[in-house]
MARNUVEX-713724 format. One record per residue (C-alpha): residue in three letters; x, y, z. Coordinates in Angstrom, 3 decimals, padded with zeros to 6 digits. Layout:
N
<rec residu="Ala" X="X" Y="Y" Z="Z"/>
...
END
This chain:
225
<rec residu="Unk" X="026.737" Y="016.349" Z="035.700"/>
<rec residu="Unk" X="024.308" Y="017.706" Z="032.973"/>
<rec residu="Unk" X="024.763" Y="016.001" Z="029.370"/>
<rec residu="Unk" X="025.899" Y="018.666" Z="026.816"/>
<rec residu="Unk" X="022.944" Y="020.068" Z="024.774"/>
<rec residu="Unk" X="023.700" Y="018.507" Z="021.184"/>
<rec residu="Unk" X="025.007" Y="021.140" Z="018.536"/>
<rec residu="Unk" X="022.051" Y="022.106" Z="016.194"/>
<rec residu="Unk" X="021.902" Y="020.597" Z="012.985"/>
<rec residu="Unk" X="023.174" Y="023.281" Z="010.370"/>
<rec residu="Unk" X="020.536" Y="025.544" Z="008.395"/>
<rec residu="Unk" X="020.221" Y="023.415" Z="005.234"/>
<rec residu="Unk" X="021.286" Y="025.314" Z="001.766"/>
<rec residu="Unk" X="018.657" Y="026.944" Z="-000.759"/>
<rec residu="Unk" X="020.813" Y="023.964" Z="-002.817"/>
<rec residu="Unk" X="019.355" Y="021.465" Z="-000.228"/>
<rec residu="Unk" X="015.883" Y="022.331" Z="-000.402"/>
<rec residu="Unk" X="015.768" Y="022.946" Z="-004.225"/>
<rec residu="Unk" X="017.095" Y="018.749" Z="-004.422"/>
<rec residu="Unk" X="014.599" Y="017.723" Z="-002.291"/>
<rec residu="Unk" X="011.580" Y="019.168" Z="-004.094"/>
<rec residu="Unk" X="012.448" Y="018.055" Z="-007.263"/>
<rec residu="Unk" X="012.895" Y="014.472" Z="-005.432"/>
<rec residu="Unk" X="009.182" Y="015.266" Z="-004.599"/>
<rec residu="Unk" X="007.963" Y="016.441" Z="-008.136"/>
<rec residu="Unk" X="009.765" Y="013.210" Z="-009.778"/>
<rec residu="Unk" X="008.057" Y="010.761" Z="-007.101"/>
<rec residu="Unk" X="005.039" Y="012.853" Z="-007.627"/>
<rec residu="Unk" X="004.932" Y="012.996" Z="-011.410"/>
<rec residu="Unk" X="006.409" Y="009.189" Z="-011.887"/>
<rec residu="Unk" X="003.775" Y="007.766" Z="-008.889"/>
<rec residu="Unk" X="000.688" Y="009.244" Z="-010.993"/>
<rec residu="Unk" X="001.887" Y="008.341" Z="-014.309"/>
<rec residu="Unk" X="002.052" Y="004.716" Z="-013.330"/>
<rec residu="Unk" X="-001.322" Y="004.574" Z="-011.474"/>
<rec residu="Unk" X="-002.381" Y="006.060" Z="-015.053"/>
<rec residu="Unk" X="-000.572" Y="003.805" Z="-017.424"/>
<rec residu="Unk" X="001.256" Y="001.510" Z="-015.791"/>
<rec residu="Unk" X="005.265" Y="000.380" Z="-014.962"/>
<rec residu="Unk" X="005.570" Y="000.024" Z="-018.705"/>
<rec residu="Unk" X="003.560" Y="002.581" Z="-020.299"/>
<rec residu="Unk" X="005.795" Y="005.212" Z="-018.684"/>
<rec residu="Unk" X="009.120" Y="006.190" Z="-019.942"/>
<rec residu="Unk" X="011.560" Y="008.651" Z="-018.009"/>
<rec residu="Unk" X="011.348" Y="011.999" Z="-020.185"/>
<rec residu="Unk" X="007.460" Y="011.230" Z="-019.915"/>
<rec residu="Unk" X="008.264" Y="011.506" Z="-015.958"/>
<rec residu="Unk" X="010.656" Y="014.174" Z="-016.379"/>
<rec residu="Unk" X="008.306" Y="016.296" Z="-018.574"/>
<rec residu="Unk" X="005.631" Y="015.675" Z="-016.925"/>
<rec residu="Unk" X="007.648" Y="017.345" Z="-013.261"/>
<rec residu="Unk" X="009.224" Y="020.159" Z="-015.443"/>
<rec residu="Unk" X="012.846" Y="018.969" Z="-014.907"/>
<rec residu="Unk" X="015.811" Y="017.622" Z="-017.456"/>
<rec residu="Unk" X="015.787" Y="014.148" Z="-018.397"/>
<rec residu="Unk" X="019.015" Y="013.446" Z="-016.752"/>
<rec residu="Unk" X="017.106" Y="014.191" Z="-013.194"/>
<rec residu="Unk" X="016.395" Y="010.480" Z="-012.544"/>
<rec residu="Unk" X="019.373" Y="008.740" Z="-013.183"/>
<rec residu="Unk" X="020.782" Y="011.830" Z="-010.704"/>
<rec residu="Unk" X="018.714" Y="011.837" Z="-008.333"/>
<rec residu="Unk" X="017.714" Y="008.168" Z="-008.159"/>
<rec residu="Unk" X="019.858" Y="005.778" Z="-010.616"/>
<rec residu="Unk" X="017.293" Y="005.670" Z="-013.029"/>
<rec residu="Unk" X="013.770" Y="004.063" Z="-013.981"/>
<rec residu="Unk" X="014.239" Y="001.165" Z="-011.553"/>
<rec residu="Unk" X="015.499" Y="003.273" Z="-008.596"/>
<rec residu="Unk" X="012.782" Y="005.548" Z="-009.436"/>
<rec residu="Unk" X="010.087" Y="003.201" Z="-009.226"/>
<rec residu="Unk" X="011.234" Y="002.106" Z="-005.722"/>
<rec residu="Unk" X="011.680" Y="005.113" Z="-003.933"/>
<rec residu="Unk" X="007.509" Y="006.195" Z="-005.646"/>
<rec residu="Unk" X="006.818" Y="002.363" Z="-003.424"/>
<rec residu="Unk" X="009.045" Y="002.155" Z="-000.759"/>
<rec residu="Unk" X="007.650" Y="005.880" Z="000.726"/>
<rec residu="Unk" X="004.127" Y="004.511" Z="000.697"/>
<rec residu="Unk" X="004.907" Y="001.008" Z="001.807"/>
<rec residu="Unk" X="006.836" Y="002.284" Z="005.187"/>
<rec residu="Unk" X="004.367" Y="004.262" Z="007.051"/>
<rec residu="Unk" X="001.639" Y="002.297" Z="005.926"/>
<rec residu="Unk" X="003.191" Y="-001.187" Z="006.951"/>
<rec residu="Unk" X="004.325" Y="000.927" Z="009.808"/>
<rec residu="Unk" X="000.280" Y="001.687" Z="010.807"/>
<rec residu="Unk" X="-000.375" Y="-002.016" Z="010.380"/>
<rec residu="Unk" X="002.214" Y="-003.452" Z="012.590"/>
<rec residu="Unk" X="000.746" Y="-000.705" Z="015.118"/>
<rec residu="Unk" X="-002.602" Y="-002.341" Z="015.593"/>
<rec residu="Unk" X="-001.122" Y="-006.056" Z="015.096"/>
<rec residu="Unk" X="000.366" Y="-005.168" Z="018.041"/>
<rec residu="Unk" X="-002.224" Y="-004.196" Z="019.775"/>
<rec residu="Unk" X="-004.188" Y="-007.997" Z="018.884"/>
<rec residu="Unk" X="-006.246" Y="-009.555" Z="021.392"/>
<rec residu="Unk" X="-004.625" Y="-012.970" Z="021.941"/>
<rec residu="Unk" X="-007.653" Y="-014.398" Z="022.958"/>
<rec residu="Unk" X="-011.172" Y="-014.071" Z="023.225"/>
<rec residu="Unk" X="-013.866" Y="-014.437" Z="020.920"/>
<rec residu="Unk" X="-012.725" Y="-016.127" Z="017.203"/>
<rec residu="Unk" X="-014.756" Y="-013.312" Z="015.244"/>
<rec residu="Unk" X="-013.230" Y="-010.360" Z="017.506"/>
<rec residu="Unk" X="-010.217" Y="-011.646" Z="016.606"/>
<rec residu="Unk" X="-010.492" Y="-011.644" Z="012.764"/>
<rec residu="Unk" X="-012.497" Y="-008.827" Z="013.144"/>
<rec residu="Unk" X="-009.453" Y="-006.861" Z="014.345"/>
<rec residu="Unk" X="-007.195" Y="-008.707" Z="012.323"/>
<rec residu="Unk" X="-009.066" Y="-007.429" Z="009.070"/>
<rec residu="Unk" X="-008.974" Y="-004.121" Z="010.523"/>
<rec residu="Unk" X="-004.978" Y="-003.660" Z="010.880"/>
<rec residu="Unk" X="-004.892" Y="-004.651" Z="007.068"/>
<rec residu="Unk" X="-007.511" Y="-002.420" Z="005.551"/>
<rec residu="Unk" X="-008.324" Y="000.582" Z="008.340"/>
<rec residu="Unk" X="-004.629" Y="002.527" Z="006.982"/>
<rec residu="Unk" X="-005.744" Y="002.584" Z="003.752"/>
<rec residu="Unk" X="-009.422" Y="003.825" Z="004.578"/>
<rec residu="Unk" X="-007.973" Y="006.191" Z="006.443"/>
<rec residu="Unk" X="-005.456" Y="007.709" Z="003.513"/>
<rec residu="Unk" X="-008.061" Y="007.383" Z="000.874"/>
<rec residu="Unk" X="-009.209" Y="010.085" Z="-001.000"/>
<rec residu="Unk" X="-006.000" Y="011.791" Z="-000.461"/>
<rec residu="Unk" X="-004.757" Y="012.240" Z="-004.396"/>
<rec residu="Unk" X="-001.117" Y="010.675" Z="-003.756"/>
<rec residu="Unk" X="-002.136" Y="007.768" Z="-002.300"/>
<rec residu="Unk" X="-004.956" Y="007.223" Z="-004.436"/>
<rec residu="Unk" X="-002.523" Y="006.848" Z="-007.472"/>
<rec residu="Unk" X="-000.527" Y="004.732" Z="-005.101"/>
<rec residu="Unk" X="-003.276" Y="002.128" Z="-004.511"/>
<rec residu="Unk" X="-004.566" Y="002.137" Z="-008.185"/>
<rec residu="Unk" X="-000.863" Y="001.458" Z="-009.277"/>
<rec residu="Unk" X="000.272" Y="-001.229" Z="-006.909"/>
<rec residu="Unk" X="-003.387" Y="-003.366" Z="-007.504"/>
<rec residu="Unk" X="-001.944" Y="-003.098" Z="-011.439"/>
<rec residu="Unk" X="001.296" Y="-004.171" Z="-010.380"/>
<rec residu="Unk" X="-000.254" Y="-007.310" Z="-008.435"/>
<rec residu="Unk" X="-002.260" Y="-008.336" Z="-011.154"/>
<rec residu="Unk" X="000.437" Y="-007.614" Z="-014.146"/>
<rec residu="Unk" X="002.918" Y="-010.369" Z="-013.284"/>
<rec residu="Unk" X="005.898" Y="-008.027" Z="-014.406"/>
<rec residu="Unk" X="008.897" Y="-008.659" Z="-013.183"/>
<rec residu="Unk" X="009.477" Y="-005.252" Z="-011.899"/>
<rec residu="Unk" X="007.823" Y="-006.224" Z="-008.978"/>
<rec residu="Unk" X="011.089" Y="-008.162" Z="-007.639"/>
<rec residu="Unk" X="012.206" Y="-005.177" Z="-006.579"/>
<rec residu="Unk" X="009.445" Y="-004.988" Z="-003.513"/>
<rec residu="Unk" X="008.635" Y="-008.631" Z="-003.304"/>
<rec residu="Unk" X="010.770" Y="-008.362" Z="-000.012"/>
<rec residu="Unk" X="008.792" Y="-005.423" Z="001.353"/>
<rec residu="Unk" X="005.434" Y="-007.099" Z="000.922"/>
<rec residu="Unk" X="006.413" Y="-010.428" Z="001.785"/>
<rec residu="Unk" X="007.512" Y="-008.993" Z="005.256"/>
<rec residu="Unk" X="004.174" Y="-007.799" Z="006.409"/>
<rec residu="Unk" X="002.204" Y="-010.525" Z="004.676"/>
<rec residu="Unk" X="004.006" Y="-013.288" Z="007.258"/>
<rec residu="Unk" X="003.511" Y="-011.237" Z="010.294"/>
<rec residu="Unk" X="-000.329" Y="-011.313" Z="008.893"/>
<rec residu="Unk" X="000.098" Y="-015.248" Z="008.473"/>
<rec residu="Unk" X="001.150" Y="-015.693" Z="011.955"/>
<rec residu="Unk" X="-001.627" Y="-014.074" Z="013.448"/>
<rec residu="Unk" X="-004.144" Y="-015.719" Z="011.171"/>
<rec residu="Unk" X="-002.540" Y="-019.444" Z="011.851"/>
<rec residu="Unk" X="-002.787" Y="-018.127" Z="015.720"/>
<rec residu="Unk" X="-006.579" Y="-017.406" Z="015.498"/>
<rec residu="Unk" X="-007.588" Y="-020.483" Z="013.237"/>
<rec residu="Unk" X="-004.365" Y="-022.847" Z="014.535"/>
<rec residu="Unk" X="-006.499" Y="-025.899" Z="012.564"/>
<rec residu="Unk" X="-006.308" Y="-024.736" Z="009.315"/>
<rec residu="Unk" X="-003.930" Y="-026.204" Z="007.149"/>
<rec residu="Unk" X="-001.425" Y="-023.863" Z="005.296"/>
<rec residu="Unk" X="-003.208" Y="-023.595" Z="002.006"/>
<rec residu="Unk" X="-006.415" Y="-022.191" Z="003.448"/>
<rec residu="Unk" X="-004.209" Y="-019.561" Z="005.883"/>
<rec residu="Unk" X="-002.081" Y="-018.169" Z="002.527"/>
<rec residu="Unk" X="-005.665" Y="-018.167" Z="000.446"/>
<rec residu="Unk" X="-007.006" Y="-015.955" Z="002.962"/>
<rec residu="Unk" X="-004.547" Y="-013.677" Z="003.339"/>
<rec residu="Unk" X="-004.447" Y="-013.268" Z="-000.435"/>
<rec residu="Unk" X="-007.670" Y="-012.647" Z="-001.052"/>
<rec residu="Unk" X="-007.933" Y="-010.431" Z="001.979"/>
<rec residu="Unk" X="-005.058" Y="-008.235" Z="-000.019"/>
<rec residu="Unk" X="-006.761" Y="-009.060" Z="-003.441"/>
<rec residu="Unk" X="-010.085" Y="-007.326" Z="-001.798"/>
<rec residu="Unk" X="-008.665" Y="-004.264" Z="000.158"/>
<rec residu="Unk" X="-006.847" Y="-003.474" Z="-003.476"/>
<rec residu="Unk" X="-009.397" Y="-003.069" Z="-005.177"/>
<rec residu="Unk" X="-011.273" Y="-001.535" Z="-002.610"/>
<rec residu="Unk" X="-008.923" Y="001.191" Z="-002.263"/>
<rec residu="Unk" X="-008.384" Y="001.535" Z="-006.018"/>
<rec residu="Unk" X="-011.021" Y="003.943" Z="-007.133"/>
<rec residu="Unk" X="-010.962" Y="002.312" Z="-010.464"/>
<rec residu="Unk" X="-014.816" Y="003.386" Z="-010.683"/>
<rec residu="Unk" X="-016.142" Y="-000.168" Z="-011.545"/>
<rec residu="Unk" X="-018.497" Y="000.119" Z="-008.846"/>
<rec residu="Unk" X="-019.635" Y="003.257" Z="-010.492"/>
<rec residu="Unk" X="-020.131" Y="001.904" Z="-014.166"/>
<rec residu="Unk" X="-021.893" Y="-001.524" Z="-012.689"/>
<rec residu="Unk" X="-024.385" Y="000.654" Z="-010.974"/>
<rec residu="Unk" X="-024.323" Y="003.447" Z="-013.814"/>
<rec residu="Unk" X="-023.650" Y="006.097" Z="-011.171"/>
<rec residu="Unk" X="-026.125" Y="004.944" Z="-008.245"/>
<rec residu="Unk" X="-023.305" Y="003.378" Z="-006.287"/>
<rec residu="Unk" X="-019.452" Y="005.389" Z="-006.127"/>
<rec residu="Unk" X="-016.474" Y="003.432" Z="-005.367"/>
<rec residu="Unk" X="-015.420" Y="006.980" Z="-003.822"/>
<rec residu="Unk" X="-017.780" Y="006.155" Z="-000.654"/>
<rec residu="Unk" X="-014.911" Y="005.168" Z="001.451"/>
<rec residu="Unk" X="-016.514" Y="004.490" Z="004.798"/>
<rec residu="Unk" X="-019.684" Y="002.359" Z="002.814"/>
<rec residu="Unk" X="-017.043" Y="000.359" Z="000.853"/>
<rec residu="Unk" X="-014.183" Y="-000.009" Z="003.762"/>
<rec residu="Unk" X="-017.889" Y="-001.730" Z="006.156"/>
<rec residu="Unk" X="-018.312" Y="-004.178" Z="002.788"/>
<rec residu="Unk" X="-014.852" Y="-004.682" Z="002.950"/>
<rec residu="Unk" X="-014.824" Y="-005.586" Z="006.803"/>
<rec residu="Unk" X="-017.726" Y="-008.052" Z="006.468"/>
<rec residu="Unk" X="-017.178" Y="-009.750" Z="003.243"/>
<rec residu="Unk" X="-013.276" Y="-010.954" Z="004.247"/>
<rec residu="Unk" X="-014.693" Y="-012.042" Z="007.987"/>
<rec residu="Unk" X="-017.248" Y="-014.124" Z="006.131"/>
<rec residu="Unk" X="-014.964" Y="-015.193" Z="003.352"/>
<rec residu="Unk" X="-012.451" Y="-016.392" Z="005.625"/>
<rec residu="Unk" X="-014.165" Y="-018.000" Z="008.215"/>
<rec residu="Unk" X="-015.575" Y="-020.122" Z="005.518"/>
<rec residu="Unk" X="-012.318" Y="-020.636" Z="003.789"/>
<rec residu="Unk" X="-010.883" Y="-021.963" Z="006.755"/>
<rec residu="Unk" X="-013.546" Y="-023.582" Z="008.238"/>
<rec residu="Unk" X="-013.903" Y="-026.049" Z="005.196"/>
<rec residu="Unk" X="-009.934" Y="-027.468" Z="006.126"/>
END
C-alpha cells in the first residue's frame, strides 16, 4: 500500500509575503546600522526610518529592540555554526598534529572566507567583532549561541593537544575567534597601516595569514604548558 501524497501547503497570501519582507528590510536596515554604529548608537525609529516602515514595526514584528537584535544574530549564527559543525565532523582523528590543527583552523575561519564580501554579512562580522570587544550586556542574549560552538571547538582542540592544561586550550580558542574577527571585519586598518598598498578586502591573502598565524600561535601557546 502506497503512502498518501501529502496535501500541498496552501498558496501563501499577498498579506504573507508583504510580512515577511518587511521582516527582511528591518533585519536588513537594523543589521547595517549596528555594524555602523553600534548596539547603542542605534535607536528603533533610526531602524524603522532607515527600512521605510512605521515605528511600531519592531515591537510587531519582533517584540522590540532586544528581539530585534536577536533575530539580525541568530540568522547569521545558524547556518554559519551550521557550516562549522559540517567540517568538525569531517576531523581526522588522527594523523599528523599540524593536519589536525590545520583542519581544525579551517572549520572556524573557511565559512566566513567564503561569505565575505557579500554586503550582509560583511555588516554582520564588523558588528559582532564590536559586540565582542564592547562588554555590553546585550550580548547575554547570544552568549548561549556562541558558547555552544566554542565547546565543540574545545573538545577537538583538548583531543589534538590532550597535554595542555585548560588555560592554554580556552586561550587558543579565543584568540583563534579574536583573529578570524577581525579578519573578517573589513574595518580597513590594514588599509590605513599600509596607506592603501595592502586591502583588508583581499579575502583569500588575508584568510592564508589567518590560517598560518593561529597554527603557529597555537602550537606555541600550547606547547609552552
Amino acid at each position: 500500500m502506497t503512502n498518501p501524497v501529502p496535501a500541498s501547503q496552501p498558496p501563501r497570501t499577498s498579506r504573507e509575503v508583504d510580512r515577511d519582507k518587511l521582516r527582511d528590510r528591518l533585519l536588513d536596515s537594523a543589521e547595517e546600522l549596528f555594524a555602523a554604529r553600534g548596539y547603542s548608537g542605534v535607536g528603533v525609529r533610526d531602524i524603522t526610518d532607515h527600512a521605510d516602515t512605521r515605528l511600531a514595526a519592531v515591537s510587531e514584528q519582533f517584540g522590540g529592540k532586544e528581539g530585534l537584535f536577536r533575530a539580525v544574530l541568530l540568522r547569521r549564527i545558524q547556518p554559519l555554526n551550521d557550516d562549522r559543525r559540517a567540517l568538525l565532523a569531517a576531523l581526522p582523528a588522527r594523523g599528523a598534529r599540524a593536519r589536525r590543527l590545520r583542519a581544525l583552523i579551517d572549520a572556524f575561519a573557511e565559512p566566513m572566507r567564503q561569505r565575505a564580501g557579500d554586503p550582509g554579512w560583511d555588516n554582520y562580522f564588523r558588528f559582532i567583532a564590536q559586540l565582542a570587544n564592547s562588554g555590553h550586556p546585550i550580548g547575554r542574549f547570544i552568549a548561549e549561541d556562541y558558547n555552544a560552538i566554542a565547546a565543540d571547538f574545545i573538545v577537538h582542540l583538548r583531543a589534538i593537544f590532550p597535554a595542555a592544561n585548560e588555560a592554554a586550550i580556552h586561550d587558543a580558542y579565543l584568540h583563534l575567534v579574536a583573529a578570524a574577527m577581525h579578519t573578517y571585519s573589513n574595518n580597513l586598518r590594514l588599509d590605513s597601516l599600509t596607506e592603501g598598498r595592502m586591502h583588508a578586502a583581499d579575502i583569500d591573502e588575508r584568510h592564508r595569514a589567518l590560517l598560518r598565524f593561529a597554527e603557529g600561535g597555537i602550537t606555541a601557546l600550547v606547547a609552552a604548558t
